[in-house]
C-alpha positions in Angstrom: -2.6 -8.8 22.7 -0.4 -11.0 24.1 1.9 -13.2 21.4 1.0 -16.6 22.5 -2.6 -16.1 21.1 -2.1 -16.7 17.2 -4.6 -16.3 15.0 -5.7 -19.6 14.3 -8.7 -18.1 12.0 -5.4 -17.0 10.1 -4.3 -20.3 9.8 -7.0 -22.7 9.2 -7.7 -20.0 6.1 -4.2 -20.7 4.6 -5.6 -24.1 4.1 -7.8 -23.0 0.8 -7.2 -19.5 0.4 -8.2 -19.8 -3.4 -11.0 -22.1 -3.0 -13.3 -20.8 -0.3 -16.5 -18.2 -0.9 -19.3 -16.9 1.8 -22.6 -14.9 1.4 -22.8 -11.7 1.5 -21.6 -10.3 5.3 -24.0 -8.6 7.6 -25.7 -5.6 7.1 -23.3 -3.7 9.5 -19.7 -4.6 9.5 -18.3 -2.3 11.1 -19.9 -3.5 14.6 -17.9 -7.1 14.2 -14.5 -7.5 16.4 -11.8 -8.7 15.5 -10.6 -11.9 16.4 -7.8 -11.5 18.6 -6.9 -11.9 22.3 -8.6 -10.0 24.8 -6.3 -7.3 25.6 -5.9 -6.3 22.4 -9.2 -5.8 21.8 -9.3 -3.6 25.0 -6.5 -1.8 24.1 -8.3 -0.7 20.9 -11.7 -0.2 22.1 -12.6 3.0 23.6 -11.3 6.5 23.4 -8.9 6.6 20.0 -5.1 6.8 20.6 -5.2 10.5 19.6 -7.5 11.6 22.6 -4.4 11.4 24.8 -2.6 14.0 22.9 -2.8 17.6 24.8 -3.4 19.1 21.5 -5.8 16.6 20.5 -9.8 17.6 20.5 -11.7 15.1 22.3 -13.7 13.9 19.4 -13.2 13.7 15.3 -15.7 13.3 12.6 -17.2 9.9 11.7 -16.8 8.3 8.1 -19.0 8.3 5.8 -19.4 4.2 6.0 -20.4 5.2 10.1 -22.9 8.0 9.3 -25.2 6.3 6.6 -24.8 2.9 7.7 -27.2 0.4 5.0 -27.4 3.0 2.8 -23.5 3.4 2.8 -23.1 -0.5 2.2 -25.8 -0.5 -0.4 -24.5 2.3 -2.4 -21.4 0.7 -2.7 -22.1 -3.3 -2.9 -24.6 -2.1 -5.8 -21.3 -0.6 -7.8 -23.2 2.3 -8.6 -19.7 3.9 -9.1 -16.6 2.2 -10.8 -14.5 3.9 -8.1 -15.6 3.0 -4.4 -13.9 6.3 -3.2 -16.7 8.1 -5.4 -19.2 7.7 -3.0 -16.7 8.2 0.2 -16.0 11.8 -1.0 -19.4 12.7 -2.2 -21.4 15.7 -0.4 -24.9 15.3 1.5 -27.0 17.7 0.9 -28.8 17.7 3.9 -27.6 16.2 7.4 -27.3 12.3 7.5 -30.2 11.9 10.0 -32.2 13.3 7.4 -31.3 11.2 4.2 -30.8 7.9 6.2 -34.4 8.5 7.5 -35.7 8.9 4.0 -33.5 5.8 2.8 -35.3 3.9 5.6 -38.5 5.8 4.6 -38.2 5.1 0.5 -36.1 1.7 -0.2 -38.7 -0.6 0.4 -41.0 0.5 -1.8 -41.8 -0.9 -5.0 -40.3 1.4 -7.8 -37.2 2.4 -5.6 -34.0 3.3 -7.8 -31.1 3.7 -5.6 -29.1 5.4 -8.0 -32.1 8.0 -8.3 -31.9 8.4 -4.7 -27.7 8.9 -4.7 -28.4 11.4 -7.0 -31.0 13.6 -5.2 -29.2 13.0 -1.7 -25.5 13.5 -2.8 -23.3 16.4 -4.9 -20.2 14.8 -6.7 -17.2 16.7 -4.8 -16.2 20.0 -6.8 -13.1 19.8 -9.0 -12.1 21.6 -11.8 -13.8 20.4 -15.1 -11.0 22.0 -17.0 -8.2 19.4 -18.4 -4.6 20.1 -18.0 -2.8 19.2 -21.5 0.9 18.8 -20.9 2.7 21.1 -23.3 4.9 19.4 -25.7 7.2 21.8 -26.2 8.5 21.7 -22.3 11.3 19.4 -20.8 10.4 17.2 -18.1 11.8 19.5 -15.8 10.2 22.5 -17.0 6.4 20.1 -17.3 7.4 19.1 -13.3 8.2 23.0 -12.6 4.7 23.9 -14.1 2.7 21.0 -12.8 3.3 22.0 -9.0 0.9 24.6 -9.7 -1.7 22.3 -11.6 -1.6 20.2 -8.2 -2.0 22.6 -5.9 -5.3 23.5 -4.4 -5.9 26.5 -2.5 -7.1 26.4 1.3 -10.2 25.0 2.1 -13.3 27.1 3.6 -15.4 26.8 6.7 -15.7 23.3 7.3 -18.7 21.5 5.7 -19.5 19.2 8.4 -21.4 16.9 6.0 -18.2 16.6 3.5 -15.8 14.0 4.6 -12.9 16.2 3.4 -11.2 17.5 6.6 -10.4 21.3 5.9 -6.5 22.8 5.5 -5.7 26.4 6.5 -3.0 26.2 3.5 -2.6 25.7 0.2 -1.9 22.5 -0.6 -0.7 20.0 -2.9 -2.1 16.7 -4.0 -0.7 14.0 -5.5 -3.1 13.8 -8.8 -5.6 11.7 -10.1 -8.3 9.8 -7.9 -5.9 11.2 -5.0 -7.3 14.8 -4.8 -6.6 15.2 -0.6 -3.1 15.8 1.0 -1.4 12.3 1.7 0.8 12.4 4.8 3.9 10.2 3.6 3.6 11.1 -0.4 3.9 14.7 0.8 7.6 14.5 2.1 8.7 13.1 -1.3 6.8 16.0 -3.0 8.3 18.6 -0.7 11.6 17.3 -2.0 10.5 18.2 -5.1 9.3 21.5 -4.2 12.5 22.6 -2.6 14.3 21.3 -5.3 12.3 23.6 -7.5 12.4 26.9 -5.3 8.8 26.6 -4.2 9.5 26.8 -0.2 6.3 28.6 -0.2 4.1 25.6 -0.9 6.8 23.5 1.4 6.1 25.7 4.0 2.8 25.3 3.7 2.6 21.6 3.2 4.2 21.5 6.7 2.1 23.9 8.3 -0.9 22.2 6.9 0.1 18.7 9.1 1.1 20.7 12.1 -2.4 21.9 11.9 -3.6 18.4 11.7 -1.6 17.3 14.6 -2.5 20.1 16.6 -6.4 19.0 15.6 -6.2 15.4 15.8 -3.5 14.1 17.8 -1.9 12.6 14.9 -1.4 13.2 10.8 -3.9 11.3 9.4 -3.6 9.0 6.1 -5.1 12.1 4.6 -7.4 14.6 5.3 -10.5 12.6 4.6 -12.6 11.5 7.8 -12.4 7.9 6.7 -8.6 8.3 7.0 -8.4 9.5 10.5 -8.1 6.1 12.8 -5.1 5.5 10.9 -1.5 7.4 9.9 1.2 6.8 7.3 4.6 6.2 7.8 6.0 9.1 9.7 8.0 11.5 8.1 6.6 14.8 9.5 10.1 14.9 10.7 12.2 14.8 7.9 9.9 17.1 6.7 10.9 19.6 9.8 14.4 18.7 8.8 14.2 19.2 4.9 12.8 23.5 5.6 15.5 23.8 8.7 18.3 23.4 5.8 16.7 26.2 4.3 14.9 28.4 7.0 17.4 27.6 10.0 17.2 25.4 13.1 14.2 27.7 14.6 12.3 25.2 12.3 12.9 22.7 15.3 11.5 24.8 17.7 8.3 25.8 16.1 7.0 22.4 15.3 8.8 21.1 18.7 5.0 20.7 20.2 3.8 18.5 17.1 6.6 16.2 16.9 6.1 15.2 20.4 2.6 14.8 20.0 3.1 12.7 17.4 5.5 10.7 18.9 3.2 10.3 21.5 0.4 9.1 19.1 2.8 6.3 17.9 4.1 5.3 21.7 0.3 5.4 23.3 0.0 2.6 25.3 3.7 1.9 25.8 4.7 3.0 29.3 2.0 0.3 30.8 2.4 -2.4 28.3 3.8 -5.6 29.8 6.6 -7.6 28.3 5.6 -10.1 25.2 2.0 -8.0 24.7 1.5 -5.5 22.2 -1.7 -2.6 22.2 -2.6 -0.2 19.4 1.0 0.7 17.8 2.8 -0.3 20.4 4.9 -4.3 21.1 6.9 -4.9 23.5 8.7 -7.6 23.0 9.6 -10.7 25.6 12.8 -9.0 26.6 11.5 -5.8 27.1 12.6 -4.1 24.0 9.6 -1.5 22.7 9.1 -1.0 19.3 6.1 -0.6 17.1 3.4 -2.2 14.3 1.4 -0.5 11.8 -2.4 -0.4 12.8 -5.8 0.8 12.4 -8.5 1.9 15.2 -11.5 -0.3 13.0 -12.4 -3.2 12.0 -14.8 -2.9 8.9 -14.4 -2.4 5.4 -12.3 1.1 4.3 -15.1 3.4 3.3 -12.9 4.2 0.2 -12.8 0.8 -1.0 -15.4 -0.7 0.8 -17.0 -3.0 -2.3 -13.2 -4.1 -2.3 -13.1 -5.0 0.9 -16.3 -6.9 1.6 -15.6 -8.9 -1.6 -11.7 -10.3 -0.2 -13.9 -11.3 3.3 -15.9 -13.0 0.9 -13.0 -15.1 -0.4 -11.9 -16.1 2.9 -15.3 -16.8 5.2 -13.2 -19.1 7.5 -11.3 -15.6 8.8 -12.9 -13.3 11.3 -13.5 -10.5 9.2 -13.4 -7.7 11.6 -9.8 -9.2 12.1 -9.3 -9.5 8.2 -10.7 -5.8 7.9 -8.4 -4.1 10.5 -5.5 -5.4 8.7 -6.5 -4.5 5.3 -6.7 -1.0 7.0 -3.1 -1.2 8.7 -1.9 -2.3 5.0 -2.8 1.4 4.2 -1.6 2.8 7.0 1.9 1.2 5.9 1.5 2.9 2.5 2.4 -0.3 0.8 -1.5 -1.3 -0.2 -0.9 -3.9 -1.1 2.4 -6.4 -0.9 3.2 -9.7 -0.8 5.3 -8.3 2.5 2.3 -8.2 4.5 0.9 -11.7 3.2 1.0 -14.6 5.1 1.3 -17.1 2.2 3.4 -14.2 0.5 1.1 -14.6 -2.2 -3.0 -13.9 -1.3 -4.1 -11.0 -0.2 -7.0 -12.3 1.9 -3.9 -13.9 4.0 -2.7 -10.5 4.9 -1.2 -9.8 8.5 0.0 -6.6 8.9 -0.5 -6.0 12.9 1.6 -9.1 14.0 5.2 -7.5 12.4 7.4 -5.2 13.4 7.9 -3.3 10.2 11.7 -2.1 9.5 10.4 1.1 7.7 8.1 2.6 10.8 10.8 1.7 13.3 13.6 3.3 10.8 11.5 6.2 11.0 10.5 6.3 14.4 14.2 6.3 15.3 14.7 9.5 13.0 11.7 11.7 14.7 13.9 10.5 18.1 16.8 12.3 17.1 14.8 14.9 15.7 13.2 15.6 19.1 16.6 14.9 21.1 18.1 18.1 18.9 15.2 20.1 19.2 15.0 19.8 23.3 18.7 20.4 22.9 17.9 23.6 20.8 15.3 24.9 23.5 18.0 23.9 26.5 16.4 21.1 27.6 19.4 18.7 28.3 17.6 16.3 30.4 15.0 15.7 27.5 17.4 15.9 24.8 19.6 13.2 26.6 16.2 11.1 27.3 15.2 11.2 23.0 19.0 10.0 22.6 18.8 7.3 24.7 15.1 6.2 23.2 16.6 6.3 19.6 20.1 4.3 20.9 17.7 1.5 22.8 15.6 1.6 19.4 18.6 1.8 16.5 20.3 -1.6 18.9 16.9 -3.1 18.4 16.3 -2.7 14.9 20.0 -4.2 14.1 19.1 -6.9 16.6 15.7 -8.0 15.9 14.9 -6.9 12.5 18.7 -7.9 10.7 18.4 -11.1 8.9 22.0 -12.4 8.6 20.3 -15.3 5.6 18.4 -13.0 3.8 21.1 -10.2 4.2 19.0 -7.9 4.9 17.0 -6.0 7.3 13.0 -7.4 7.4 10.2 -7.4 9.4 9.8 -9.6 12.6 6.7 -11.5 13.2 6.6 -11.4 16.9 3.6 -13.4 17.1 5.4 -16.1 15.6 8.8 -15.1 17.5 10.6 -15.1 13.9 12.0 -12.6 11.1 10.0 -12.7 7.8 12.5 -13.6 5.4 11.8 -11.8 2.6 13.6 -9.7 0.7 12.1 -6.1 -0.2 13.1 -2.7 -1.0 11.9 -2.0 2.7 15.6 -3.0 3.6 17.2 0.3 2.6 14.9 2.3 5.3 18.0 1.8 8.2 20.8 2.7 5.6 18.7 6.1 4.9 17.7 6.7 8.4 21.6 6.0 9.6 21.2 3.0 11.8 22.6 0.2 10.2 26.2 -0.9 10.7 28.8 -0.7 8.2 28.8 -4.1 7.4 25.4 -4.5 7.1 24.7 -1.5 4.7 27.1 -3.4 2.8 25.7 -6.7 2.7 22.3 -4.8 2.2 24.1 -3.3 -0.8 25.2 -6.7 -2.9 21.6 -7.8 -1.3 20.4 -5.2 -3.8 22.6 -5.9 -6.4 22.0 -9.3 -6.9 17.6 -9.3 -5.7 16.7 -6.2 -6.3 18.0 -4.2 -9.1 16.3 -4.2 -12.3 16.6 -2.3 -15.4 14.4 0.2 -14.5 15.5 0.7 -10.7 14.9 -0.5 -7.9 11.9 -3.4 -7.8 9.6 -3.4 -4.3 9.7 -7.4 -3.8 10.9 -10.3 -5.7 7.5 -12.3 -6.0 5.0 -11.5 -8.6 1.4 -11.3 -7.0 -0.9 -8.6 -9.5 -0.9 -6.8 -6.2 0.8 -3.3 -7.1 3.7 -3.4 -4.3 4.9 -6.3 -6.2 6.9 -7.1 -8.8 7.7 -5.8 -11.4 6.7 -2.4 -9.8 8.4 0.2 -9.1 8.3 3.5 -6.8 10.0 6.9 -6.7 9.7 6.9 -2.6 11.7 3.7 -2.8 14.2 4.7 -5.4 15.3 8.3 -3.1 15.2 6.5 0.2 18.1 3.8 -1.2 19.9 5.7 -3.2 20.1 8.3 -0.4 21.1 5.1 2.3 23.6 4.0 -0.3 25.4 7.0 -0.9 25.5 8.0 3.2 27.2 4.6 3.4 29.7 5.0 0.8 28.3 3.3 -2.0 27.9 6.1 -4.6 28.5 3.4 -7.5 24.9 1.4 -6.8 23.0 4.8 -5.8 24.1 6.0 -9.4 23.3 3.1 -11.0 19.5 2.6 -9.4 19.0 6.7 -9.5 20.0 6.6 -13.3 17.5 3.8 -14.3 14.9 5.4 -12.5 15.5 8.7 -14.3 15.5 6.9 -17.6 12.6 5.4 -17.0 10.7 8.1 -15.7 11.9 10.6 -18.7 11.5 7.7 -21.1 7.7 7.2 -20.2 7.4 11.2 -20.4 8.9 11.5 -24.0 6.4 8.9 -24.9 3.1 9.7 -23.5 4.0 13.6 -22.2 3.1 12.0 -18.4 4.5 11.2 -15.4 2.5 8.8 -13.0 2.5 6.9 -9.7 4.2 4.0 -10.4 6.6 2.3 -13.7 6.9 -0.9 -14.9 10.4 -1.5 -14.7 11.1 -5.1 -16.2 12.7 -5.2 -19.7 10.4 -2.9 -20.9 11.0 0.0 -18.5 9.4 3.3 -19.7 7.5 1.9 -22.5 5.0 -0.1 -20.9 2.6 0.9 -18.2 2.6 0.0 -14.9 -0.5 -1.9 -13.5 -1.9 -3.7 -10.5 -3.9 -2.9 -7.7 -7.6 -1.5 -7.1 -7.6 1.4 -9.3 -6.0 2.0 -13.0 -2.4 4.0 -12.8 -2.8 7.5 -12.0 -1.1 10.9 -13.8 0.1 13.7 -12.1 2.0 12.4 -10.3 3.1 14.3 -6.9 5.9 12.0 -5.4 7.2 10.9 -8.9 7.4 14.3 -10.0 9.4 15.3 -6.5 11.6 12.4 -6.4 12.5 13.0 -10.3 13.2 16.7 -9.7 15.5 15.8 -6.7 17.7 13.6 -8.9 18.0 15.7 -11.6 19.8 17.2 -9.3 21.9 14.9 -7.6 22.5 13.4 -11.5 22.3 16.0 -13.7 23.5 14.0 -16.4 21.6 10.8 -16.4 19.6 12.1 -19.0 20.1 15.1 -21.8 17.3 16.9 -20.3 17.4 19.6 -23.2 15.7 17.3 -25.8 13.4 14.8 -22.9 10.0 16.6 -24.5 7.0 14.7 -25.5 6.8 13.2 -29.2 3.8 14.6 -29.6 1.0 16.1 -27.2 -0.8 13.2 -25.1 -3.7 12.5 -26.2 -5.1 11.6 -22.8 -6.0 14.6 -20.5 -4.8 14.9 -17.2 -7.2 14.7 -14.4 -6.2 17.6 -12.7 -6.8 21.3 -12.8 -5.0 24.0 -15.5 -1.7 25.4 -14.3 -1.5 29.1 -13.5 1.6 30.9 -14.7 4.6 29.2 -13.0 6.4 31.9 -10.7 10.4 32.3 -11.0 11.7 28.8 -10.2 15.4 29.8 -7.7 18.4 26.8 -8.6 19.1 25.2 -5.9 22.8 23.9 -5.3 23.2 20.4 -4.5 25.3 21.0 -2.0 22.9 22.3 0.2 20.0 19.5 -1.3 22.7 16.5 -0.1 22.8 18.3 3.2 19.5 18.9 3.8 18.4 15.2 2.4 19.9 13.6 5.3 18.0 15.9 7.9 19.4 15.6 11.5 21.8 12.9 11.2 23.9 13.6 8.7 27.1 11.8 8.8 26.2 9.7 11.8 26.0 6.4 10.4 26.4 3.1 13.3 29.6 1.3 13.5 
């Protein structure tokens, strides 16, 4: 893609994004390109960026959307389920061929009931029909402590080639509710929250889990669902390699040295050919040179697990392309903000979204950390000219984020639109990735700080944006991820005052919410009314469980250990809404942890190196 082509589908639908609305698409999306310049759409078609992996296999399974093709888009444009992942993680009982053959065979016929035919065709997935009850009598500690074992789900057999649930050769933990597969970026936050309650078992095995989908696939996908493979999440496999070298030793580095580079390399694919002021797959290189990188997705059709979604926002916007549309609704879940006013380009409609034109301030933040990470590890296996070569990558990249990405009005760091050759100038929590990944300079990290102070703080922590969409990235949302990763940047750059201040509203309104409903979920409300109302927004009702919330709330417990009397935060009275997850074995001997060693091992590989 080179930058001069703009999307001027994009544009002319800004014009009446809340007024326009087409007939139903064709009967096969997912064959529709997107509308974008021709080298981008050669740099996407093909082979998928994983292939060039050594450790990828040539080949991974297709969605579900790909394998039953009308029947696929029936079944879900008929609403047959209220949940358009139902269908995505459902079982065939006999090979596609088969059942799309008797679809085409049976659906015209007078008498036909689809629902009938679901029914015969399909298994629901299994899960555990049992209800977890949280016990009243147990502090939210103690609830978090016992709920690791709830959310845990042991390894997965032989791979069933029909189910789109890509098998694990560890235990596992998911994050609850509707979300009953491993996500790759909730699963750092939960880790924290497993080291933080002496499981290292389940840590361990969280990380050797992704290694084994890197070593696989070529790349961690959004989860281990088929339908999530031709995209990631933000990448944090290495703070996770960081996080259990604090506890196991640096031979950490060296055993999952082959994965982080193959990773890295999924993420640069395409880079060492791309010419100045063009971008391909995750890759842009900017007009000067400078490389850094964009969320993106390897389709253009609906997402099989909210396909119905999907097809109805094309709908609302006929004038856009909607492979192009479709791709970028895609990269919005690849950036794990799904979905924000951040990626809109009205900062308002979600049918405006336009994810693959920025160069995000998170992924780069991050990307810069698994540099480092691999510099230290060549280092550790006495590779200095490799070591010196990942130091000089993450120097090049750290210059280029406080360059390009720094927004001196907005005082803060954003994401550039390099399409449009400008920063987005918007203020989101999104600014406190470079303080937490150590790249910011001193005085920004402190103009990001009063930034926050005066945009961002709210009386429930730290809000996601400032604009108020319905969209659940949006105000008046708030996230655990987003809480630890600024009041982790804040405290690294000598601001312990504000990392207090948001940590202790966050653990109010976490433990709040808990003493009134006996829950913790995915996301809080954290206006006025901070723990006592319920958070909404989105495509799905709020979710219990939850993995990341319980993580990042067991983390600051310790870090602030008297934010809250923990003693007497038990439930009122028993919920009377069951958890959707399965019973909790008995809890194993949960080891303290000192924070000490929890603020050491928070910062990973660049502790104490902070830019000046």
């Amino acid at each position: 893609m080179q930058f001069a082509f703009a999307r001027p589908a994009l544009a002319a639908a800004l014009l009446c994004a809340a007024t326009c609305f087409a007939a139903e698409p064709a009967a096969k999306p997912a064959t529709q390109a997107p509308s974008v310049a021709p080298s981008e759409h050669a740099a996407s078609a093909g082979t998928p960026a994983a292939a060039s992996s050594p450790l990828a296999q040539p080949s991974a399974p297709p969605p579900p959307s790909e394998s039953f093709g009308d029947l696929y888009r029936d079944v879900e444009l008929a609403h047959l389920f209220p949940d358009s992942k139902t269908f995505a993680d459902m079982i065939p009982k006999e090979s596609p061929a088969r059942i799309v053959a008797a679809y085409k065979a049976a659906h015209g016929q007078a008498g036909f009931n689809l629902s009938k035919f679901v029914d015969a065709h399909f298994d629901m997935p299994p899960h555990d029909a049992r209800p977890y009850v949280s016990d009243p009598k147990q502090t939210v500690v103690q609830h978090i402590d016992t709920l690791w074992n709830v959310l845990r789900r042991d390894p997965d057999p032989a791979a069933n080639r029909r189910s789109s649930l890509l098998p694990l050769p560890a235990p596992y933990v998911v994050p609850g509710g509707r979300f009953d597969e491993v996500y790759y970026w909730d699963s750092y936050f939960i880790m924290l929250g497993l080291v933080a309650s002496g499981r290292f078992d389940l840590a361990n095995d969280e990380l050797k889990n992704f290694a084994a989908l890197i070593d696989r696939y070529g790349h961690i996908p959004n989860g281990n669902r088929t339908y999530y493979l031709s995209r990631s999440q933000p990448p944090f496999f290495s703070q996770m390699v960081g996080l259990l070298a604090e506890h196991d030793g640096d031979s950490v580095y060296l055993q999952y040295l082959p994965e982080l580079k193959a990773e890295y390399d999924y993420w640069m694919d395409g880079a060492a050919t791309l010419p100045p002021g063009h971008a391909a797959l995750h890759v842009v290189r900017l007009s000067d040179g400078t490389v850094l990188n964009r969320y993106w997705d390897e389709r253009a059709a609906p997402r099989d697990e909210s396909y119905r979604e999907d097809v109805q926002t094309a709908r609302a916007m006929p004038q856009r392309n909607a492979g192009d549309l479709w791709r970028n609704l895609r990269a919005g879940g690849e950036t794990g903000w799904d979905f924000s006013s951040r990626w809109f380009a009205d900062n308002r409609t979600l049918a405006t979204i336009d994810v693959t034109s920025l160069v995000p301030v998170d992924l780069n933040s991050l990307l810069y950390g698994l540099e480092r990470t691999l510099a230290k590890a060549y280092r550790l296996q006495g590779d200095a000219s490799r070591s010196e070569n990942f130091d000089a990558r993450a120097s090049a990249r750290a210059e280029a984020i406080r360059r390009w990405l720094w927004d001196a009005h907005a005082g803060a760091f954003v994401d550039y639109d390099f399409v449009h050759r400008a920063p987005r100038e918007r203020l989101t929590a999104a600014t406190v990735y470079p303080l937490f990944a150590g790249v910011a300079s001193r005085q920004q990290a402190n103009t990001v700080a009063q930034s926050i102070k005066h945009g961002l703080l709210r009386p429930g922590g730290l809000a996601t944006t400032q604009v108020t969409t319905g969209q659940q990235w949006d105000e008046p949302n708030g996230w655990a991820p987003l809480q630890y990763l600024a009041v982790m940047g804040l405290r690294r750059y000598g601001d312990p005052a504000l990392a207090r201040t948001i940590a202790t509203r966050w653990i109010k309104t976490n433990v709040d919410y808990y003493v009134r409903t006996g829950k913790l979920v995915e996301k809080y409300d954290i206006g006025r009314n901070a723990g006592h109302e319920s958070a909404g927004g989105g495509e799905y009702p709020l979710q219990d469980g939850f993995g990341w919330t319980n993580g990042v709330l067991r983390q600051l417990l310790l870090l602030y250990p008297h934010a809250v009397d923990v003693e007497h935060a038990v439930p009122a009275a028993s919920s009377p809404e069951a958890a959707s997850v399965s019973p909790a074995t008995a809890a194993g001997t949960i080891a303290a942890v000192a924070d000490s060693n929890i603020a050491r091992s928070l910062f990973g590989v660049s502790d104490g190196l902070v830019a000046h």
